[in-house]
N, C-alpha and C positions, 0 to 999 in steps of 0.2 A: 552204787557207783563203781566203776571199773578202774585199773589204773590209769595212770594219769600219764602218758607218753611223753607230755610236751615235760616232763619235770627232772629231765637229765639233761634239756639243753638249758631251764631256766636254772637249776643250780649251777649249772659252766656258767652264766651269764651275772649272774650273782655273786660267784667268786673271782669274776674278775672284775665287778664293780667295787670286792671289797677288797680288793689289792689295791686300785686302784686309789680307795681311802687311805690306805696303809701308806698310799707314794705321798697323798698330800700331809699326811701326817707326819714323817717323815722333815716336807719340807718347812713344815713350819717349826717343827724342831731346832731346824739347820737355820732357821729365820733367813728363808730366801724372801725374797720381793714379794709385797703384798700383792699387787697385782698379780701376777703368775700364781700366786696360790688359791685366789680369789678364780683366778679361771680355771684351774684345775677343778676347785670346787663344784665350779658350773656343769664341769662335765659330770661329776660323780653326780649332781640331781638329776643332769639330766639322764643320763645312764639308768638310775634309778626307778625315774618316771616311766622311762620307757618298759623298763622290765615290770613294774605296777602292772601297766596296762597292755601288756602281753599275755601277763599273767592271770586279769580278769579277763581279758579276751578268751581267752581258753578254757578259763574255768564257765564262761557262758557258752562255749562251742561242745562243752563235754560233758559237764554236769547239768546245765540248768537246760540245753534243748535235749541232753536224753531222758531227762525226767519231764518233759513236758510232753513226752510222746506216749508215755507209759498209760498210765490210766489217772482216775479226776484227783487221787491223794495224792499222784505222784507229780500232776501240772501243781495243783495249789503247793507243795512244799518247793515245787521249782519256782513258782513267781516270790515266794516268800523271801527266797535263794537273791533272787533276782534284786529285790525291792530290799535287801540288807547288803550283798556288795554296792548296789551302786552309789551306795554313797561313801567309796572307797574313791568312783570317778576322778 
């Protein structure tokens, strides 16, 4: 497997998911409004989710179809690939 391209914009994407926590953390410190921290929340899973599944996206566009072009050791270790992320989905 080669390197991984997409993995300098998913750690930029990852640390500002995790400032992101640091702000809710923060507020609940300062015990602002449960509502307002509860939505910030929301954004930090969802933020989170998204970068998940960016991030298998990728890892199926880079790893698991270049090893499935290879030769028959190289498809079987990629569906194995396959059939253990997705149940990350």
């Amino acid at each position: 497997m080669g390197k991984h391209e997409a993995h300098g914009a998913m750690t930029k994407r990852l640390n500002r998911v995790h400032g992101h926590l640091a702000k809710v953390i923060r507020m609940i410190e300062e015990e602002r409004p449960c509502p307002a921290v509860a939505q910030q929340l929301q954004a930090v899973c969802s933020a989170l989710s998204g970068a998940k599944r960016a991030f298998i996206q990728e890892h199926i566009e880079h790893c698991i179809d270049d090893g499935a072009t290879t030769d028959a050791k190289a498809a079987r270790d990629a569906l194995r690939e396959m059939k253990e992320i997705s149940k990350y989905l």
